[in-house]
mmJSON file of the N, C-alpha and C atoms, coordinates in Angstrom:
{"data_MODEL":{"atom_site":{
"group_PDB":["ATOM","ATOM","ATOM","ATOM","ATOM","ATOM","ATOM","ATOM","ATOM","ATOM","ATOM","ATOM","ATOM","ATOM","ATOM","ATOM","ATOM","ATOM","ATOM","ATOM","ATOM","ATOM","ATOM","ATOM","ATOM","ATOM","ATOM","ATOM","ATOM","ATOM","ATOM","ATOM","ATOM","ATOM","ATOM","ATOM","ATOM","ATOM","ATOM","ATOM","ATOM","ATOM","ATOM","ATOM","ATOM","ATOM","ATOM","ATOM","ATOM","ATOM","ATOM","ATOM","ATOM","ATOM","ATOM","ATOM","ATOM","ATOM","ATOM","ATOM","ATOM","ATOM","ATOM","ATOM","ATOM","ATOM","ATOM","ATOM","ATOM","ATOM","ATOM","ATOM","ATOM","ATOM","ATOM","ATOM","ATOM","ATOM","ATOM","ATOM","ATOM","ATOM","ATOM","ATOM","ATOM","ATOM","ATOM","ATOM","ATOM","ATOM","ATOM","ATOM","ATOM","ATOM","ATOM","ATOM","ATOM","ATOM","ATOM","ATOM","ATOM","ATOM","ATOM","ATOM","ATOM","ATOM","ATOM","ATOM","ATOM","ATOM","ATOM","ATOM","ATOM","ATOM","ATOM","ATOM","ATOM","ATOM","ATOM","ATOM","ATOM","ATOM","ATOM","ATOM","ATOM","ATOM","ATOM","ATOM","ATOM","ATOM","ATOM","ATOM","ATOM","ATOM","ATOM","ATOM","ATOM","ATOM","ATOM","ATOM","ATOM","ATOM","ATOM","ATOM","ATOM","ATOM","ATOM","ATOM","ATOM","ATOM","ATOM","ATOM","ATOM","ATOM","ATOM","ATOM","ATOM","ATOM","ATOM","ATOM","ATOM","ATOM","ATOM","ATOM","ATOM","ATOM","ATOM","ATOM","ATOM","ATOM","ATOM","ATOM","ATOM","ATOM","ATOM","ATOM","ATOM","ATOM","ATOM","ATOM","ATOM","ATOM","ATOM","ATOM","ATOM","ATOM","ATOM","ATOM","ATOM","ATOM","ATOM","ATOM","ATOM","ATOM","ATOM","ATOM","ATOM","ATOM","ATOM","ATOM","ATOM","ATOM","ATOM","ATOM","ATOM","ATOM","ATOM","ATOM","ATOM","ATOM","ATOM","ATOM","ATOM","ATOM","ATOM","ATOM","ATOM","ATOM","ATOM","ATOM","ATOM","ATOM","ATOM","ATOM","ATOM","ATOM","ATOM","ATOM","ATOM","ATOM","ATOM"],
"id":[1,2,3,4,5,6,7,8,9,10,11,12,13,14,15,16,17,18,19,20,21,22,23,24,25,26,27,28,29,30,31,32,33,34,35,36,37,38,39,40,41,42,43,44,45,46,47,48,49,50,51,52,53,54,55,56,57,58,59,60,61,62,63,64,65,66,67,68,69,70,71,72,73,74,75,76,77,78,79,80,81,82,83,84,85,86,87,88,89,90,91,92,93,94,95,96,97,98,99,100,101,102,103,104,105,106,107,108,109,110,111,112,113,114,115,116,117,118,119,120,121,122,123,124,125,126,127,128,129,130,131,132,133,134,135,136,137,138,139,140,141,142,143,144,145,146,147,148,149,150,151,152,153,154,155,156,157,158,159,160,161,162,163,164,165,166,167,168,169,170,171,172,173,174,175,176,177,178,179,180,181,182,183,184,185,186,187,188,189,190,191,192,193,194,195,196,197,198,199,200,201,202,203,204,205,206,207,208,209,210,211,212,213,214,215,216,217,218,219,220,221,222,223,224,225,226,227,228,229,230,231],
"type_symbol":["N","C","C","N","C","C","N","C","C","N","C","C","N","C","C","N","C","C","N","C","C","N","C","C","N","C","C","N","C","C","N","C","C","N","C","C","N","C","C","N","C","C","N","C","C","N","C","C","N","C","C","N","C","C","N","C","C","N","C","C","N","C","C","N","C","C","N","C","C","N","C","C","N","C","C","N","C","C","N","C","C","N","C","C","N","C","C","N","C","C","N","C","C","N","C","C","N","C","C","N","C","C","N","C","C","N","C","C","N","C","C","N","C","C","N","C","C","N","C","C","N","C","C","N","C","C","N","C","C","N","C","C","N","C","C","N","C","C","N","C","C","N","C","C","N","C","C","N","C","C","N","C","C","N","C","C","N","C","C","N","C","C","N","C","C","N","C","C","N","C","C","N","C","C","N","C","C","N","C","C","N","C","C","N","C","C","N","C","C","N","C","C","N","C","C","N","C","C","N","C","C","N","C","C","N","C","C","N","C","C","N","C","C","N","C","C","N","C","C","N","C","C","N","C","C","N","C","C","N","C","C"],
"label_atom_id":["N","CA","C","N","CA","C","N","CA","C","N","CA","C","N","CA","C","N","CA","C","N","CA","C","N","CA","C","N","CA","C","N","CA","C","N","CA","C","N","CA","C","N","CA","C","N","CA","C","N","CA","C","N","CA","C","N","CA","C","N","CA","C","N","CA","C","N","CA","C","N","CA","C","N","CA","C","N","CA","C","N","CA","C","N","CA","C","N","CA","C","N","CA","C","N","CA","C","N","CA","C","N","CA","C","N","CA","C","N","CA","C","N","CA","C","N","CA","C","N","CA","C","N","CA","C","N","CA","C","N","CA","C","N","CA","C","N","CA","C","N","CA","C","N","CA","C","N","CA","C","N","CA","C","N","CA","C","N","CA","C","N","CA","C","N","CA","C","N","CA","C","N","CA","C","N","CA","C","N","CA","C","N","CA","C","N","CA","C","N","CA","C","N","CA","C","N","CA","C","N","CA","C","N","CA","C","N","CA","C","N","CA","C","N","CA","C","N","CA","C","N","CA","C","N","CA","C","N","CA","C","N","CA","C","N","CA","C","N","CA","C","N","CA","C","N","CA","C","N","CA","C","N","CA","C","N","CA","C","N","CA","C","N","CA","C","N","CA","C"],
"label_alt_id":[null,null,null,null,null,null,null,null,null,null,null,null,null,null,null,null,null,null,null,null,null,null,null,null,null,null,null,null,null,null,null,null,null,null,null,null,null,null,null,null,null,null,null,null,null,null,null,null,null,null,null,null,null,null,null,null,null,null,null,null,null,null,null,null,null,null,null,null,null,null,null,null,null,null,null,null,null,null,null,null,null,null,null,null,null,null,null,null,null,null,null,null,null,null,null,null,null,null,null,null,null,null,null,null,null,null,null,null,null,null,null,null,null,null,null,null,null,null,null,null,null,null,null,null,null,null,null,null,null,null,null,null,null,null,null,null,null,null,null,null,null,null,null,null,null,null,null,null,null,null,null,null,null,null,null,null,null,null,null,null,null,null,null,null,null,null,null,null,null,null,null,null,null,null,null,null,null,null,null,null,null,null,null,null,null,null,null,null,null,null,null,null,null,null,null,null,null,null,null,null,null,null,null,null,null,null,null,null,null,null,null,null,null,null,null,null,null,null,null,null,null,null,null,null,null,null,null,null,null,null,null],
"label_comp_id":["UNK","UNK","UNK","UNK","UNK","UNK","UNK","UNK","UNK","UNK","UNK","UNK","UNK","UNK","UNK","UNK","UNK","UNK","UNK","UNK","UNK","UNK","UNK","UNK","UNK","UNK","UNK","UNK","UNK","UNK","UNK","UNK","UNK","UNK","UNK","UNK","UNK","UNK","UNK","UNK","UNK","UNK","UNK","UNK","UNK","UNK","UNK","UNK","UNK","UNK","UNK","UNK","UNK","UNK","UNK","UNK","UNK","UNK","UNK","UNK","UNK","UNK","UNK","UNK","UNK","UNK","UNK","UNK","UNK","UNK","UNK","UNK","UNK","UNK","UNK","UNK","UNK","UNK","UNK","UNK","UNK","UNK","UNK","UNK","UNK","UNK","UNK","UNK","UNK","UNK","UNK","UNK","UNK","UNK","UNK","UNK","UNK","UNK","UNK","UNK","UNK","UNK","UNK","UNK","UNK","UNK","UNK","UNK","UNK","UNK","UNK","UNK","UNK","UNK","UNK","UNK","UNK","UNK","UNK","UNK","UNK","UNK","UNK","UNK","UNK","UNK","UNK","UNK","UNK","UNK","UNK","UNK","UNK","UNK","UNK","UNK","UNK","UNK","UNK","UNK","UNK","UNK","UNK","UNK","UNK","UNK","UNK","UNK","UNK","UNK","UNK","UNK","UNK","UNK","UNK","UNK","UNK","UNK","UNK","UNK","UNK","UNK","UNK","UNK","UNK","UNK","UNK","UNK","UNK","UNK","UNK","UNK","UNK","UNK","UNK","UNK","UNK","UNK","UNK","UNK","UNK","UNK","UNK","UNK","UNK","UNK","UNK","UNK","UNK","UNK","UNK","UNK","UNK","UNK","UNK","UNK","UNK","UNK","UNK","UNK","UNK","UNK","UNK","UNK","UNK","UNK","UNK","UNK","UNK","UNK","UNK","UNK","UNK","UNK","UNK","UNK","UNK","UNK","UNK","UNK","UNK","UNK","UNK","UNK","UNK","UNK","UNK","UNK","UNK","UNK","UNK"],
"label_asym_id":["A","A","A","A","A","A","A","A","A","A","A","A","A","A","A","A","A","A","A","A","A","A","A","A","A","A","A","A","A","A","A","A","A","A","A","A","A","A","A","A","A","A","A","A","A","A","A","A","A","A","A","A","A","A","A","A","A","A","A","A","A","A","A","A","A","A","A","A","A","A","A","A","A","A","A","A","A","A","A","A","A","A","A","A","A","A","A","A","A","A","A","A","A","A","A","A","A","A","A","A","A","A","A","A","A","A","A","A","A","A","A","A","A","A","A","A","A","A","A","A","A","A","A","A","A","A","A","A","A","A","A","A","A","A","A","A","A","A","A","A","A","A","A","A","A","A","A","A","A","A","A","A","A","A","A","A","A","A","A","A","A","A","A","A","A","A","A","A","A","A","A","A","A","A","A","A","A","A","A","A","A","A","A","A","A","A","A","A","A","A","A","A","A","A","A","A","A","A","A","A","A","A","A","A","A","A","A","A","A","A","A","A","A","A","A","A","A","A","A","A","A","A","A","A","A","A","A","A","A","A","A"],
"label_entity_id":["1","1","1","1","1","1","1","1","1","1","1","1","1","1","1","1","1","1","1","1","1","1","1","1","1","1","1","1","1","1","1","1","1","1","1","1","1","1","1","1","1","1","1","1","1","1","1","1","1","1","1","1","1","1","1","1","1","1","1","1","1","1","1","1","1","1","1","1","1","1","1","1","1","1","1","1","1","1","1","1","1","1","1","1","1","1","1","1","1","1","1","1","1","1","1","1","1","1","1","1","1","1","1","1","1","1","1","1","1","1","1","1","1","1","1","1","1","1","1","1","1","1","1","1","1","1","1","1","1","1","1","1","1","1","1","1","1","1","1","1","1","1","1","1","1","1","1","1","1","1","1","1","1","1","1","1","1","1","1","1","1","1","1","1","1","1","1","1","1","1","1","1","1","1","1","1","1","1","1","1","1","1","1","1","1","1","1","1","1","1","1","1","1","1","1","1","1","1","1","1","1","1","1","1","1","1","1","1","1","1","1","1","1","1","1","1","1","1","1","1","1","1","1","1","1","1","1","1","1","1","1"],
"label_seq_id":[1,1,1,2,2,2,3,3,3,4,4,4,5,5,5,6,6,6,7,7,7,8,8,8,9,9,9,10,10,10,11,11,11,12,12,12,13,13,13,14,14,14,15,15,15,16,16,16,17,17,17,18,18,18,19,19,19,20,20,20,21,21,21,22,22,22,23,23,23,24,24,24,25,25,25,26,26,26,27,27,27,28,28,28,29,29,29,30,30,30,31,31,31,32,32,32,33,33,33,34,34,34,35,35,35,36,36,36,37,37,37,38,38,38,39,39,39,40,40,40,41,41,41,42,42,42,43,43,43,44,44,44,45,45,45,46,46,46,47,47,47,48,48,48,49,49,49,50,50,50,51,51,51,52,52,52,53,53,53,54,54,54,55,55,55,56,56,56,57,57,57,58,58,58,59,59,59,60,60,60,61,61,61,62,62,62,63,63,63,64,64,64,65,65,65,66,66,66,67,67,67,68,68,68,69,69,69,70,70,70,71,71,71,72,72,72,73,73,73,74,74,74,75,75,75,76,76,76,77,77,77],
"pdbx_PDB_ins_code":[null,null,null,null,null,null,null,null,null,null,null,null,null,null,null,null,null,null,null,null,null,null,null,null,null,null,null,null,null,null,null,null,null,null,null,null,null,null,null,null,null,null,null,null,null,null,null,null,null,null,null,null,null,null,null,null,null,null,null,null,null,null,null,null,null,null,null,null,null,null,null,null,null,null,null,null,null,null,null,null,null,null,null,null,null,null,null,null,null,null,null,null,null,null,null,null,null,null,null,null,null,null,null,null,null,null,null,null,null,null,null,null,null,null,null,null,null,null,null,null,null,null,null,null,null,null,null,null,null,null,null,null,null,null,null,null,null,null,null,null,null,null,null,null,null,null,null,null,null,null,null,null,null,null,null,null,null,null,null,null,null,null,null,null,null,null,null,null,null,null,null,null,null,null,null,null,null,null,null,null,null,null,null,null,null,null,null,null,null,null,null,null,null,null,null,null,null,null,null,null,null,null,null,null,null,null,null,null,null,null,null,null,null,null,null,null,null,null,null,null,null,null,null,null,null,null,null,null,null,null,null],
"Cartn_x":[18.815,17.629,17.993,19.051,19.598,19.718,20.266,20.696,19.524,18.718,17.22,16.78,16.75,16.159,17.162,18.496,19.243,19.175,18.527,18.579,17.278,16.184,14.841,15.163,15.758,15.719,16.376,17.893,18.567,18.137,17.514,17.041,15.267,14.948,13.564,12.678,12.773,12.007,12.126,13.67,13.518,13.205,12.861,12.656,11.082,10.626,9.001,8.665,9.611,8.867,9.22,10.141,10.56,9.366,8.967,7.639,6.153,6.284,4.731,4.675,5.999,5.955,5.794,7.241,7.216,7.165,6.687,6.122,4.292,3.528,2.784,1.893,2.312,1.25,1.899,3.333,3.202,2.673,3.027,2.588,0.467,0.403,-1.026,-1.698,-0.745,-0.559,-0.379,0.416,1.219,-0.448,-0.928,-2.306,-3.275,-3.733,-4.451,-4.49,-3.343,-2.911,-2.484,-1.805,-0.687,0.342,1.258,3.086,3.288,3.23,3.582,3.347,1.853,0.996,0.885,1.04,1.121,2.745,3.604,4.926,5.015,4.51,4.724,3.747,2.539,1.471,1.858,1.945,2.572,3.953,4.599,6.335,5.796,5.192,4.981,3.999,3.388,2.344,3.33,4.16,4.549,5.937,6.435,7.936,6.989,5.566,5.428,5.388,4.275,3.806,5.049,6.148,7.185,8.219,7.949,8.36,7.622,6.028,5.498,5.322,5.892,5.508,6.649,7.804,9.046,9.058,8.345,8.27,9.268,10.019,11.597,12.638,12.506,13.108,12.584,13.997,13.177,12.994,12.117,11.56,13.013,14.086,14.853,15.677,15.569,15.216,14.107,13.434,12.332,12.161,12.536,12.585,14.214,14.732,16.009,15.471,14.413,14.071,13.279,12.223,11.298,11.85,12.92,13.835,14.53,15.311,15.859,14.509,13.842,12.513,12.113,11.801,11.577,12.934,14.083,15.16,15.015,14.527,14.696,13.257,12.296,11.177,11.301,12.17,12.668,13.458,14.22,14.907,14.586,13.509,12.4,12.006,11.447,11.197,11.795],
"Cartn_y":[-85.12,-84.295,-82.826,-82.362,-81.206,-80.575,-81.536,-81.581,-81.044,-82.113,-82.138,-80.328,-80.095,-78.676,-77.525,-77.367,-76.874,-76.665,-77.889,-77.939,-77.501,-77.462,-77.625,-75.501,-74.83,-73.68,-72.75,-73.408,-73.456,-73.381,-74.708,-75.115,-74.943,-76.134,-75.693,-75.109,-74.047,-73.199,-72.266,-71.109,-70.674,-70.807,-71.968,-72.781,-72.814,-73.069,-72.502,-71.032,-70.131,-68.808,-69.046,-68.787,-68.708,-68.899,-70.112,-71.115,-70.535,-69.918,-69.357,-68.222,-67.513,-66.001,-65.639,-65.797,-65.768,-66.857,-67.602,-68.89,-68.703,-69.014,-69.339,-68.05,-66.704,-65.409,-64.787,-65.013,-63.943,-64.135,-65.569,-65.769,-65.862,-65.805,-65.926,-64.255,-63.034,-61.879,-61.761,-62.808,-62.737,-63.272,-63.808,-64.486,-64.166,-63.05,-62.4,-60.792,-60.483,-59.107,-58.791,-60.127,-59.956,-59.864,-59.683,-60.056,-58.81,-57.533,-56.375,-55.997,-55.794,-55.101,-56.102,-57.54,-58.584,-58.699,-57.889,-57.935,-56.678,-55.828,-54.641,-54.735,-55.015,-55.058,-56.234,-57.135,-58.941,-58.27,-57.762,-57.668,-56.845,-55.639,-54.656,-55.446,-56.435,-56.896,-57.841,-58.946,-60.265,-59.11,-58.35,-57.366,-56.99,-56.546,-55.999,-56.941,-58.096,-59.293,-60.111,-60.333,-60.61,-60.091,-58.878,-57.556,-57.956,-58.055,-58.089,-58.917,-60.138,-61.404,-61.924,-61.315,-61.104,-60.343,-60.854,-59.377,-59.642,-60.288,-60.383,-59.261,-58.454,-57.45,-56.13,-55.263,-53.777,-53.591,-52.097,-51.276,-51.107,-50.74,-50.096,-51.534,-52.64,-54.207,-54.506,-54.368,-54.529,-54.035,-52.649,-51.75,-51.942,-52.652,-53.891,-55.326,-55.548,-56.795,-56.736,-55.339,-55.854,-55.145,-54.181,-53.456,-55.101,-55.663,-56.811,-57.705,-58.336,-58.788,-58.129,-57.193,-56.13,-56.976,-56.538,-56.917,-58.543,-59.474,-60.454,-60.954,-60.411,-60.466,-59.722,-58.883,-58.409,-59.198,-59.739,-60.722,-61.92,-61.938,-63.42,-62.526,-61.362,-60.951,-61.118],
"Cartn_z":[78.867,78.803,78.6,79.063,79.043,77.456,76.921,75.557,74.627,74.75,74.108,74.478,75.781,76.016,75.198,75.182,74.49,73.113,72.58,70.917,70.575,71.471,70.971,71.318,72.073,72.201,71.334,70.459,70.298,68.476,68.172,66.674,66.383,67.413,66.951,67.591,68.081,68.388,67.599,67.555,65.783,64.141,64.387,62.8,62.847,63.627,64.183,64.225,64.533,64.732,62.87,62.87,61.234,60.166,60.78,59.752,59.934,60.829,61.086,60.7,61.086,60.75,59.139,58.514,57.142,56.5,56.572,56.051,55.788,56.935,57.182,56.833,57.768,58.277,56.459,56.184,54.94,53.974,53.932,52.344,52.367,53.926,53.657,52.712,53.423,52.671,51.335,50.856,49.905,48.926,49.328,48.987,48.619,49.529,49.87,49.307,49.14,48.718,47.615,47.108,45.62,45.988,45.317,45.529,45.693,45.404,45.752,47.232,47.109,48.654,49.451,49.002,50.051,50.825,50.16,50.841,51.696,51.234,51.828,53.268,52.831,54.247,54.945,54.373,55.218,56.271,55.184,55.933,57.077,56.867,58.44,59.513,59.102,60.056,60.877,60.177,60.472,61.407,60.987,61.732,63.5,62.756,64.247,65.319,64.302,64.956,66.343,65.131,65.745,67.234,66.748,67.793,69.317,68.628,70.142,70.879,70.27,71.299,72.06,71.609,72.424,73.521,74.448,75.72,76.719,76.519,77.665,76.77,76.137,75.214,75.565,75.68,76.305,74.362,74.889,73.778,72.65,72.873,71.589,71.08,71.66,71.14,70.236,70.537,69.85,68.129,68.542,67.216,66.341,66.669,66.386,65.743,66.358,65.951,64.621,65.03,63.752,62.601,62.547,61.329,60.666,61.861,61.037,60.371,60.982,60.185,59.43,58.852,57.924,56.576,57.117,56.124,55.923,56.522,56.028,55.162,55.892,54.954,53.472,53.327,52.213,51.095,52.097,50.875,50.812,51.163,50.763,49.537,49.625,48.212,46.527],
"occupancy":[1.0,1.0,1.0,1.0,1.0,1.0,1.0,1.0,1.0,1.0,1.0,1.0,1.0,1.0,1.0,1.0,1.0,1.0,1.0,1.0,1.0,1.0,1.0,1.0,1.0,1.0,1.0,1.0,1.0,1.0,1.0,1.0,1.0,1.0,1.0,1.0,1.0,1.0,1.0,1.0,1.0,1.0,1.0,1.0,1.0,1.0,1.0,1.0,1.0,1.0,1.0,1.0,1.0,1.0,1.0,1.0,1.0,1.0,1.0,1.0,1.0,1.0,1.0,1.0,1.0,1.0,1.0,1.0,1.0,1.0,1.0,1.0,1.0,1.0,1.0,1.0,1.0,1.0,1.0,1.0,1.0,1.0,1.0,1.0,1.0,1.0,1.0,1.0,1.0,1.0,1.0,1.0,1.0,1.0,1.0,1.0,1.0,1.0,1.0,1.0,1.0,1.0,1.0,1.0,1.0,1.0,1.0,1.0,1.0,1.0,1.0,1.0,1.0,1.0,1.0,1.0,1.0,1.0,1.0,1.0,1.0,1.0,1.0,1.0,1.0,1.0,1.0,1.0,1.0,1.0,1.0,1.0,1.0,1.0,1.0,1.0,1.0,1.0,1.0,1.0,1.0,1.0,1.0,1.0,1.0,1.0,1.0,1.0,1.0,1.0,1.0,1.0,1.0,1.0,1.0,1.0,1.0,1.0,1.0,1.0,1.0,1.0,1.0,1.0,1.0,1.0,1.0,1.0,1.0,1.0,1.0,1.0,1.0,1.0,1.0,1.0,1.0,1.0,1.0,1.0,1.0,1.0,1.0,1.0,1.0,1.0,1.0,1.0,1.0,1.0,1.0,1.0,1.0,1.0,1.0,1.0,1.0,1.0,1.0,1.0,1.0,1.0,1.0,1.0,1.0,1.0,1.0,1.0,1.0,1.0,1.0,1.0,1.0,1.0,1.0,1.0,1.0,1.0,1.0,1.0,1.0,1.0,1.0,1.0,1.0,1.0,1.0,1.0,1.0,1.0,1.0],
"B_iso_or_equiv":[0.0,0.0,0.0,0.0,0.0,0.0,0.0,0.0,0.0,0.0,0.0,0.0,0.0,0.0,0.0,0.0,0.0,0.0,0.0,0.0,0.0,0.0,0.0,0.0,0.0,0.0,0.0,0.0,0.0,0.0,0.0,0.0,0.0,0.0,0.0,0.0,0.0,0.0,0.0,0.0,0.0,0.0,0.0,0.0,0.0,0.0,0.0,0.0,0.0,0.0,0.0,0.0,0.0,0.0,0.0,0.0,0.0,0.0,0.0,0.0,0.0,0.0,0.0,0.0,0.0,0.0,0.0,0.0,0.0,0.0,0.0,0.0,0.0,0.0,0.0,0.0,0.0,0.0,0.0,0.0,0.0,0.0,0.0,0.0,0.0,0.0,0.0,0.0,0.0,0.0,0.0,0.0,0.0,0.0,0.0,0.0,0.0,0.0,0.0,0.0,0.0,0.0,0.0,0.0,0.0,0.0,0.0,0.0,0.0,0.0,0.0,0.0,0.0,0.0,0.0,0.0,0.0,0.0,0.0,0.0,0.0,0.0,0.0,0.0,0.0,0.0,0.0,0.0,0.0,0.0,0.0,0.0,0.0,0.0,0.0,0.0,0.0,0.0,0.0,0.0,0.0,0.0,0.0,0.0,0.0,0.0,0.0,0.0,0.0,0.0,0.0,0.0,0.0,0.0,0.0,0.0,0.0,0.0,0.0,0.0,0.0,0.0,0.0,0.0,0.0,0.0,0.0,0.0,0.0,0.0,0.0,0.0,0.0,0.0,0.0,0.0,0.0,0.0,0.0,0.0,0.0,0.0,0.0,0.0,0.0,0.0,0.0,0.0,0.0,0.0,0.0,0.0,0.0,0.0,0.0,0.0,0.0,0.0,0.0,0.0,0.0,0.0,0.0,0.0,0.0,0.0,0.0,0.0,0.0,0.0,0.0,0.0,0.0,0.0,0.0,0.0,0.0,0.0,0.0,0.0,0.0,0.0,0.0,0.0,0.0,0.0,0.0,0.0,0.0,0.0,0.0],
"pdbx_formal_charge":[null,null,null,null,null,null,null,null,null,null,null,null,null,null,null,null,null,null,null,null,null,null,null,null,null,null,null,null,null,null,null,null,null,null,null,null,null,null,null,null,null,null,null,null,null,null,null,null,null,null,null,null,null,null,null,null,null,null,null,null,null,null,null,null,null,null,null,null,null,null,null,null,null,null,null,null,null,null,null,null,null,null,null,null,null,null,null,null,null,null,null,null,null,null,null,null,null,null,null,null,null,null,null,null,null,null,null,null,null,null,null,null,null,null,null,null,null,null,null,null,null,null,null,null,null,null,null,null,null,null,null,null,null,null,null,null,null,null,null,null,null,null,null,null,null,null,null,null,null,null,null,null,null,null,null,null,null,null,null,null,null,null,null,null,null,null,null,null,null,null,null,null,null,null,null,null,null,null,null,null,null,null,null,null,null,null,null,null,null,null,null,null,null,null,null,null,null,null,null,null,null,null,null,null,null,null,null,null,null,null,null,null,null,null,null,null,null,null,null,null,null,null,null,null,null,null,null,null,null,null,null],
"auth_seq_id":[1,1,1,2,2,2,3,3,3,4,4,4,5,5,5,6,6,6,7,7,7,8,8,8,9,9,9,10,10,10,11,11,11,12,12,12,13,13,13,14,14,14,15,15,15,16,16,16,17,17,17,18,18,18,19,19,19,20,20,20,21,21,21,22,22,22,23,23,23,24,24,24,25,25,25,26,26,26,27,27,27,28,28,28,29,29,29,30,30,30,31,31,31,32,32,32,33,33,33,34,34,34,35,35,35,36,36,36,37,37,37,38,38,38,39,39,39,40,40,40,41,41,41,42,42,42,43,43,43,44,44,44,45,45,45,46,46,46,47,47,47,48,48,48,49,49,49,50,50,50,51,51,51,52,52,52,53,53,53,54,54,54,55,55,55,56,56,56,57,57,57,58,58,58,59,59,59,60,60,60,61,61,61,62,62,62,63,63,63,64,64,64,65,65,65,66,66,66,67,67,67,68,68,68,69,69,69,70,70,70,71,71,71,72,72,72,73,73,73,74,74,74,75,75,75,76,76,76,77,77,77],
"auth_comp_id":["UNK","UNK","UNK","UNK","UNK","UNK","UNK","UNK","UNK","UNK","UNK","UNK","UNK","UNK","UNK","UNK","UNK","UNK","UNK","UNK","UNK","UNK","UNK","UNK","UNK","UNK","UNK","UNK","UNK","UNK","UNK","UNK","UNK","UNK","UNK","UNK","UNK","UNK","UNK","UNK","UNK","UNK","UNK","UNK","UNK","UNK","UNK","UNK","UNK","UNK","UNK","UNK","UNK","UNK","UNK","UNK","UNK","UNK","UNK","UNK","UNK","UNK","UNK","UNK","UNK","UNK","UNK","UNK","UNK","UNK","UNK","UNK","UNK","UNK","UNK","UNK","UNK","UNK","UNK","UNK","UNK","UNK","UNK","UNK","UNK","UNK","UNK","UNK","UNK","UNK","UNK","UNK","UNK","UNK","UNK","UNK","UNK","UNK","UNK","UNK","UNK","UNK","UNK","UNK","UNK","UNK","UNK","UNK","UNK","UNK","UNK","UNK","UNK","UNK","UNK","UNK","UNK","UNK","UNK","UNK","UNK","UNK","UNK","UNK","UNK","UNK","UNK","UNK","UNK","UNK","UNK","UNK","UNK","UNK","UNK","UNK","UNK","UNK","UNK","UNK","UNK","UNK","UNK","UNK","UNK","UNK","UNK","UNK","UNK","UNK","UNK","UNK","UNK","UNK","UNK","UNK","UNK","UNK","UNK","UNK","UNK","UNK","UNK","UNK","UNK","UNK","UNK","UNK","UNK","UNK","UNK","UNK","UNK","UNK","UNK","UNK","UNK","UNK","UNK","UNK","UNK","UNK","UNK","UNK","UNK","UNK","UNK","UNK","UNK","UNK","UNK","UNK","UNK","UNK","UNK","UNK","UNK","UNK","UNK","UNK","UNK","UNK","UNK","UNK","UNK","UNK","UNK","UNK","UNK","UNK","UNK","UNK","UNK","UNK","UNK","UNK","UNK","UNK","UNK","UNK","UNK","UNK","UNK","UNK","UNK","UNK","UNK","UNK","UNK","UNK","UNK"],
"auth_asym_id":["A","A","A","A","A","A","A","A","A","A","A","A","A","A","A","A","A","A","A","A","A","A","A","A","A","A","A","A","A","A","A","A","A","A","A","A","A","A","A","A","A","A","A","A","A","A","A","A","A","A","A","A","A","A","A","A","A","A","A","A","A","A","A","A","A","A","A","A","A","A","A","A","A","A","A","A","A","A","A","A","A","A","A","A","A","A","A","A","A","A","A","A","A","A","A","A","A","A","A","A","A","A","A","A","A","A","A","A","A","A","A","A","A","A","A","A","A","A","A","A","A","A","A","A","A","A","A","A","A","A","A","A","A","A","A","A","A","A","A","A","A","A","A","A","A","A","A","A","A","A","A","A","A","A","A","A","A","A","A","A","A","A","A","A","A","A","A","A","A","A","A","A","A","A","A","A","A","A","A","A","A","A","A","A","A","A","A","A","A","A","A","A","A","A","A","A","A","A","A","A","A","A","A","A","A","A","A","A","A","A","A","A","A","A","A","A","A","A","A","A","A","A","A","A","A","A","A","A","A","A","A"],
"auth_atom_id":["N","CA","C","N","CA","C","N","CA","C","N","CA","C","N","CA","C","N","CA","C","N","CA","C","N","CA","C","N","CA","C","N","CA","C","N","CA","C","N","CA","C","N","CA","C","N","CA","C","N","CA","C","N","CA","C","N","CA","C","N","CA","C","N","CA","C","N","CA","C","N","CA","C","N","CA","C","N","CA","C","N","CA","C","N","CA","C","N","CA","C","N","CA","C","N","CA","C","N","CA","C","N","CA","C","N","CA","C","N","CA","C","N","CA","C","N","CA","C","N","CA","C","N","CA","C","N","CA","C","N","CA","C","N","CA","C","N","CA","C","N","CA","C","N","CA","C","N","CA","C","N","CA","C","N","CA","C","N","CA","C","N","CA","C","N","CA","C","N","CA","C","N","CA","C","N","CA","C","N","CA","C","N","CA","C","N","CA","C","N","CA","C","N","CA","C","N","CA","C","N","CA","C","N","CA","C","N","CA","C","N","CA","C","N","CA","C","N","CA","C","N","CA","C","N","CA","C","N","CA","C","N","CA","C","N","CA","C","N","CA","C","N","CA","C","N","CA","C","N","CA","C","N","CA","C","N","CA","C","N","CA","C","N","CA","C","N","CA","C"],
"pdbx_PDB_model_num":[1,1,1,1,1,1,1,1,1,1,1,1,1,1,1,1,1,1,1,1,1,1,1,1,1,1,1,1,1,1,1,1,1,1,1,1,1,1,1,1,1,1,1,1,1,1,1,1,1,1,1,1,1,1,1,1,1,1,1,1,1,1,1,1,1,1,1,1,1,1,1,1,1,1,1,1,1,1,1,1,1,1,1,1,1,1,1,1,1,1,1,1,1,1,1,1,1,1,1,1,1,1,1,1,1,1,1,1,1,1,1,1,1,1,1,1,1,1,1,1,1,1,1,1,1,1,1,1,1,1,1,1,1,1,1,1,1,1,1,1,1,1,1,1,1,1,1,1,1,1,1,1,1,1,1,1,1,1,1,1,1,1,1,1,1,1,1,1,1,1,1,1,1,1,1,1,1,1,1,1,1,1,1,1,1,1,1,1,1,1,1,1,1,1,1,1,1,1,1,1,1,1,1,1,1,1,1,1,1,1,1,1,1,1,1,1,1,1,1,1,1,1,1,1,1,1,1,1,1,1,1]
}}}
């Protein structure tokens, strides 16, 4: 059982934020906005989005997290 909790924290729980975040919330931007302004407004919404639901992270974490989300929502571009 241990195992199972390890992998599910480990694999799929990131493969889920992954899928909702820039999967799911960007491309709904991406949709909604066009490929330009849907990356630019998607990427800052889905970076903050991300930022804030991590609340076991102090503040200059945070602004770590959503710069890297920023960069990876980028090179989905």
């Amino acid at each position: 059982m241990a195992a199972v909790k390890i992998a599910a924290t480990i694999i799929i729980f990131p493969l889920l934020e992954e899928l909702v975040f820039r999967g799911i919330i960007l491309s709904s931007f991406l949709n909604a906005f066009g490929e330009k302004a849907g990356y630019i407004i998607g990427g800052l919404t889905v970076s903050f989005l991300f930022a804030v639901i991590h609340k076991q992270y102090s503040f200059p974490t945070k602004i770590q997290m959503f710069a890297l989300s920023l960069i990876f929502c980028g090179a989905r571009y």
